[in-house]
N, C-alpha and C positions, 0 to 999 in steps of 0.2 A: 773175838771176845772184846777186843777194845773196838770195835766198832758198833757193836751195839750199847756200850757205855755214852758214846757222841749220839747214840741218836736218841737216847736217854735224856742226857743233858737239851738235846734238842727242844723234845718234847716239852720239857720241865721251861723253857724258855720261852714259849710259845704260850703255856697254860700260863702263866705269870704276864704275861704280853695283854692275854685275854683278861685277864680279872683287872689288871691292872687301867685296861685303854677301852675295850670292847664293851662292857659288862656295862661301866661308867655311862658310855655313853648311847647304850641302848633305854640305861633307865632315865637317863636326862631325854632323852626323845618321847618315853612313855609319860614321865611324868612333872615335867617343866612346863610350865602353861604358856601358850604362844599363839599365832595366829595358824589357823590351818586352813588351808585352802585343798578345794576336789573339784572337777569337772568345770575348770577355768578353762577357758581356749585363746590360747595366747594369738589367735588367727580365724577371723571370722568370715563366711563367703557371701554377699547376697547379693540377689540376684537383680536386675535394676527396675526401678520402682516397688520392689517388694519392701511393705513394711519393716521397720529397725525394732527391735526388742530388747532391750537389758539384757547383757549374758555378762553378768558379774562370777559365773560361778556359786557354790556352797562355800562360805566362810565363817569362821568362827574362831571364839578364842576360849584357849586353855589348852587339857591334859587329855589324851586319846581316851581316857574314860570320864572325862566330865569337861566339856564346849560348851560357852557362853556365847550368844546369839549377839552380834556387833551389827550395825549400824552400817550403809553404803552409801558412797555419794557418789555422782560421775561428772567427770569435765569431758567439754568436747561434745560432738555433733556429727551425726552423718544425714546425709542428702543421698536420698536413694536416687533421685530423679536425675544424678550425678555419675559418671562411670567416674573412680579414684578409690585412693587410699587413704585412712580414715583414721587418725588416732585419737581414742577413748582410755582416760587414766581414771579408776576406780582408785577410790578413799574408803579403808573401812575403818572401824573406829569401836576401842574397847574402851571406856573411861577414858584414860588419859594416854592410852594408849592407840597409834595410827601407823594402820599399814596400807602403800599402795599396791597397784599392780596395771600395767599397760598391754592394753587391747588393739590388734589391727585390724580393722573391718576393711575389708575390700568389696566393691560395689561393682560387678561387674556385670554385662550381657551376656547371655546364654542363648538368646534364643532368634532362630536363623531369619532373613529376610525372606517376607513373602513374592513371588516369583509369578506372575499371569500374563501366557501369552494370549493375545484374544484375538488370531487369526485362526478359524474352524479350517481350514487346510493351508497346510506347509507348501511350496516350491520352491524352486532354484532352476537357475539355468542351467541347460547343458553343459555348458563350458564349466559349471561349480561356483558361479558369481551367485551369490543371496542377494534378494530384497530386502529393503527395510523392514520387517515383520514389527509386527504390533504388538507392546510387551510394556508392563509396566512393573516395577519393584518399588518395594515398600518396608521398613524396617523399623521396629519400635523405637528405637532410639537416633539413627541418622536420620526417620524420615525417607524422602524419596531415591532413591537408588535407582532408578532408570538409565540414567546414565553411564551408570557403573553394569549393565548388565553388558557380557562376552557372548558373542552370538561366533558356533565354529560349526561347519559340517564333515560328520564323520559317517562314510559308509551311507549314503541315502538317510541319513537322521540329523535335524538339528539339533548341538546341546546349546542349553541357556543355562547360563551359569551367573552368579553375583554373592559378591561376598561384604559385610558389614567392615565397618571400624575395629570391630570386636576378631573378628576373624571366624565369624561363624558363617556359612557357605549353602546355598541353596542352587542347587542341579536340577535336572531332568533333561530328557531327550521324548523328540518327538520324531516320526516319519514326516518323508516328505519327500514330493515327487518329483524329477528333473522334467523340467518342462518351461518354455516358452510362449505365451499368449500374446503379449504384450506390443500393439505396433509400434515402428520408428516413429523417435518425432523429427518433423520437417518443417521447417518454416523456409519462407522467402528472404531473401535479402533483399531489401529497400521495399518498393511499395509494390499491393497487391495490385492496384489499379494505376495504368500506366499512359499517360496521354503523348503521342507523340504528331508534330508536324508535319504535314507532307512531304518527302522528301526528305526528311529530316534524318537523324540519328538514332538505333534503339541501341542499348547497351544493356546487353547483357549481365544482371549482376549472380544472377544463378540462386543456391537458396545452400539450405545447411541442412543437414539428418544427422541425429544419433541416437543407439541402442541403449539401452539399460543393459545387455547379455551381449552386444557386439561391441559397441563402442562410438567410434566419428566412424560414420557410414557417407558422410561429403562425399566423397571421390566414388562412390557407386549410384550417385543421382542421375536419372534418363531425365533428359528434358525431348517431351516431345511438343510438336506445332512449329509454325515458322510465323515470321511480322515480315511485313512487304512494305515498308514503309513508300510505296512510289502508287499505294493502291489505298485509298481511305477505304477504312472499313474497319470491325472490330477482330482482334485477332487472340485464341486463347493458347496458352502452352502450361503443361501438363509437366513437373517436378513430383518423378517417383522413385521409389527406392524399396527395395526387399530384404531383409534381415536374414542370418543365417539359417533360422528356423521356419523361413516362408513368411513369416507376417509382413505386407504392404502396407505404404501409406503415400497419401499422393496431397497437393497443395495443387492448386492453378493460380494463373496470373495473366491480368486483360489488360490487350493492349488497344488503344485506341489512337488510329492515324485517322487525323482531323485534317480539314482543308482548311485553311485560314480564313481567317473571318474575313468576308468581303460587304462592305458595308455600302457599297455603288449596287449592290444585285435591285436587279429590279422589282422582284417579286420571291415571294417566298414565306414565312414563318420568322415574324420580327419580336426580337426582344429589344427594348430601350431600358437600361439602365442607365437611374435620375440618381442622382446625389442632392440632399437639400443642407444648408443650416454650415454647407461650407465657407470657402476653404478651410483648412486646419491641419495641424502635424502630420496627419496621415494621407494628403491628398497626395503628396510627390511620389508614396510609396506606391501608392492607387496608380495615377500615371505611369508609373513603370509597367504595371501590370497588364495594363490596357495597353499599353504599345505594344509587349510581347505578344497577343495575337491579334495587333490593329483590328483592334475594339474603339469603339467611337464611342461616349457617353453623352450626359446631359447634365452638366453640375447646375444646381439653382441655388447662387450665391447669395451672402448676406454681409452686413459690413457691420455686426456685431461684436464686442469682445475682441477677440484675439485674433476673427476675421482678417480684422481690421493691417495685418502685420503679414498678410500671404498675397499680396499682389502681387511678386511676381508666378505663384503658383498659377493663378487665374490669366497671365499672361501664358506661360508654356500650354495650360491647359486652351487653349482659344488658337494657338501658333500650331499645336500638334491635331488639329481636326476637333475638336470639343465643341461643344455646345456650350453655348454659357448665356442660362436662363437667368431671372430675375425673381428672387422668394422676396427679399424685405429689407429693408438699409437698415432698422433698428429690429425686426423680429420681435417687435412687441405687440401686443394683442391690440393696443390702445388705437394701434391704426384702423380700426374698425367701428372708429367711433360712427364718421361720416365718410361721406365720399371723398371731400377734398382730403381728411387728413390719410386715407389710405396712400391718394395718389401724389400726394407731398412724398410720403414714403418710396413709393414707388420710383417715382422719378430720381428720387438724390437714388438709390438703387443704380437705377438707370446710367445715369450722368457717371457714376462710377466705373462701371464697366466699360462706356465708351472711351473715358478717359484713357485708359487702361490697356485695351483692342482697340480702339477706334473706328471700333463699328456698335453701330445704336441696335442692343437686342430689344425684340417685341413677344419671346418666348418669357411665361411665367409662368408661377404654382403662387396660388394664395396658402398662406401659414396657415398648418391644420388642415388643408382642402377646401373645395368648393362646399364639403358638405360638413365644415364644421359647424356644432354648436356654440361654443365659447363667445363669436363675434355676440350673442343673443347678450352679452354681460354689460356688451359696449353701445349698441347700438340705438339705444332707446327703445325698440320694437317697432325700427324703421325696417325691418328684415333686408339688411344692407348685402349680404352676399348676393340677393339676388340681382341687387339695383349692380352692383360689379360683374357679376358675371355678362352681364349685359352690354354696362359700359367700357368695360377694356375691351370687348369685342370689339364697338362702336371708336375706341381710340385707334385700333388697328393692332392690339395685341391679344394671344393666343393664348387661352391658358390650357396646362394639363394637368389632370390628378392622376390615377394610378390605380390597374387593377392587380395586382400582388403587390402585396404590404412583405417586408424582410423580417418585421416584429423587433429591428434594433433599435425602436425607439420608448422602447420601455418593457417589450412582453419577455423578450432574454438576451443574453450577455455573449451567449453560445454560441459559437461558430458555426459549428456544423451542423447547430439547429436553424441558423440563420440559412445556411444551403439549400438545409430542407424543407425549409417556410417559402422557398423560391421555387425550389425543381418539381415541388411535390406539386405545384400549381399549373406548370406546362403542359399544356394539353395540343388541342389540334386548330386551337385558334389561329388567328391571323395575327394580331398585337397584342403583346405584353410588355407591361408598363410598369417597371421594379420601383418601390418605394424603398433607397436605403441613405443612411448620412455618413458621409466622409470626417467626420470628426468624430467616429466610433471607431475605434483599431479593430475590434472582431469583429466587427461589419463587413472594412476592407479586406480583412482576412478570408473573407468568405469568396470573395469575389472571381478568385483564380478558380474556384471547383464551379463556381456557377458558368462559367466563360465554358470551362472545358466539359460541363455537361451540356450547353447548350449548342457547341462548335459542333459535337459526336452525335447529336439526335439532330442536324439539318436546323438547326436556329442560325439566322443571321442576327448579327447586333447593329444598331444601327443611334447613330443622334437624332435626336427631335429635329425636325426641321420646319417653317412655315406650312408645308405639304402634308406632314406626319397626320394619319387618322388621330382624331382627335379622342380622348379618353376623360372622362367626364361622370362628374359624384351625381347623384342626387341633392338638388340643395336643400338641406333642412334646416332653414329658420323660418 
């Protein structure tokens, strides 16, 4: 009995609770006029470059049975073209009345990078090593991803996988076959073509191989052939090597044992290399070269420019077996005016060299050759080369010009084109007569491959001498 009196009382405290708190403020919600907001999204997603929209929500002001239509304004900016976070504050405005609200747009990527491999068949090695496979990535927003692509093999299948900034991730698997095509590669150590001495030394330097699927294959290289160095003649040896899958690959390398250039032979297939326009920086280097396989030249000196500062070159070169011809004490054209003033030339020329040797040469080359045109500028249309070619005979000297031109004197620069403007002319003749200048560095450069093709095909070298067959232009003026 007295507990349902308490729960009496209860009730009666609860309905008084409600009229008094509840009631009050269910009718202040219906009918207080205020801002009402619906379908506002306190958190917006787009996607990146996708157009921005206003999403203010439905807002308005007043009583749930009569809203007044209010005015919006927005601060803030978003950049789709931007991955980030974005805040937008909405103003709305009743009279004199103003209410905000704050929006997050977040801008982000969805969507995965694209993934193209453009090899039409997959392999790998046996062993499970992959090739570089040909594969390119691409994603709307980082751009290139190539870089970033993971290349794993699982089970006979490649996955290519990459994944964006975003974290969005682009897979697949492709087949592909274990298998090996591919030869070792093998190179030589040091040079392919190998000139050596009679008698001399060969030194083996051997060569190199490796696999892409094996690895340094070195140490399984055959070298077959032998060099006899006590026997001239040409000698080939054969660097091979086979990978674990059978694929061969072979290099050769030639060797040539030369006899030394003997320049007393009596008979035979003669080269003379002339040098004109010298001495100069690179003649001592030239010398060297020429000594290494006593080679004899023919230098035809001038006391020009900077000539003028290499007499002792011209002395070693005269002391060490050389020939030392006479081109021009000034190398000016102007000596072509007349006769005397060529041989005014000629002579201080002259007077030089013996100063010098002390022996009077009678070997010359006229500047430009016997069959230059140029003299035609100087000489009134006395046609003076011919009246010289006559009269230096008649003085007791010899001239020579030259049938293989080197082209260093203006056609190229190039060394080893300059070799081949020379050896490419060697035939079955009896005398050849090299046209090249010692004051060209890639001239002299060339000079060691001309020496050591002519030592290996039976050429001797020899100096001009009083006796030398004589080699002779056509004169055209």
């Amino acid at each position: 009995m007295r507990s349902m009196e308490v729960q009496k009382k209860i009730l009666l405290v609860l309905g008084l609770l409600f009229v008094v708190f509840i009631v009050p403020l269910v009718c202040f919600s219906l009918f207080y006029p205020k801002f009402r907001v619906q379908n506002f999204e306190d958190t917006v997603t787009l996607n990146y470059k996708n157009p921005y929209q206003m999403a203010s929500g439905n807002v308005c002001y007043g009583t749930v049975f009569h809203c007044q239509e209010v005015s919006v304004s927005q601060e803030g900016s978003v950049d789709t073209d931007r991955l980030g976070e974005y805040k937008i504050t909405y103003q709305y405005t009743y009279q004199d009345k103003v209410y905000t609200k704050e929006q997050t747009v977040m801008v982000v990527d969805k969507e995965p990078p694209t993934l193209v491999v453009n090899d039409e068949k997959l392999i790998y090695c046996p062993n499970g090593k992959m090739p570089t496979y040909s594969y390119t990535a691409t994603d709307n927003y980082d751009g290139d991803l190539t870089d970033k692509v993971t290349v794993q093999l699982e089970k006979g299948q490649v996955l290519f996988s990459v994944e964006d900034s975003s974290g969005n991730r682009t897979f697949f698997r492709r087949d592909a076959m274990a298998i090996d095509e591919s030869k070792p590669d093998i190179s030589l150590n040091g040079d392919s073509v190998v000139y050596i001495p009679l008698n001399g030394t060969y030194e083996e330097l051997g060569a190199s191989a490796s696999d892409f699927c094996d690895g340094d294959l070195t140490s399984q290289i055959k070298i077959t052939g032998e060099v006899d160095v006590t026997q001239a003649g040409e000698y080939q040896l054969t660097y091979s090597v086979v990978d674990s899958s059978g694929n061969e690959n072979s290099v050769a390398r030639t060797v040539y044992v030369y006899r030394n250039n003997d320049y007393t032979a009596p008979s035979g297939k003669s080269i003379y290399l002339t040098f004109d326009d010298g001495p100069g920086p690179y003649t001592e280097k030239l010398l060297d070269i020429l000594k290494k396989y006593n080679v004899k030249a023919t230098f035809f000196v001038t006391n020009q420019g900077l000539t003028k500062n290499y007499d002792s070159i011209i002395l070693r070169a005269y002391q060490e077996g050389h020939t030392i011809g006479l081109h021009s004490d000034s190398h000016s054209y102007s000596i072509y005016t007349n006769t005397k003033t060529y041989f005014d030339d000629l002579y201080a020329i002259q007077a030089k060299v013996k100063r010098i040797t002390g022996s009077t040469s009678t070997i010359i080359r006229f500047p430009g050759g016997s069959s230059n045109t140029i003299s035609k500028s100087y000489d009134g249309g006395s046609r003076i080369m011919s009246q010289l070619a006559l009269a230096v005979e008649a003085k007791g000297f010899r001239y020579f010009d030259w049938n293989i031109s080197s082209g260093d004197a203006g056609e190229t620069t190039d060394t080893n084109q300059i070799v081949k403007n020379v050896v490419s002319k060697l035939g079955n003749g009896s005398t050849y007569m090299v046209l090249q200048h010692d004051i060209k560095s890639y001239s002299v450069d060339a000079v060691e491959s001309i020496i050591q093709y002519g030592l290996v095909n039976g050429y001797v070298f020899r100096p001009i001498t009083m006796d030398t067959p004589t080699v002779h232009h056509h004169i055209n003026n």
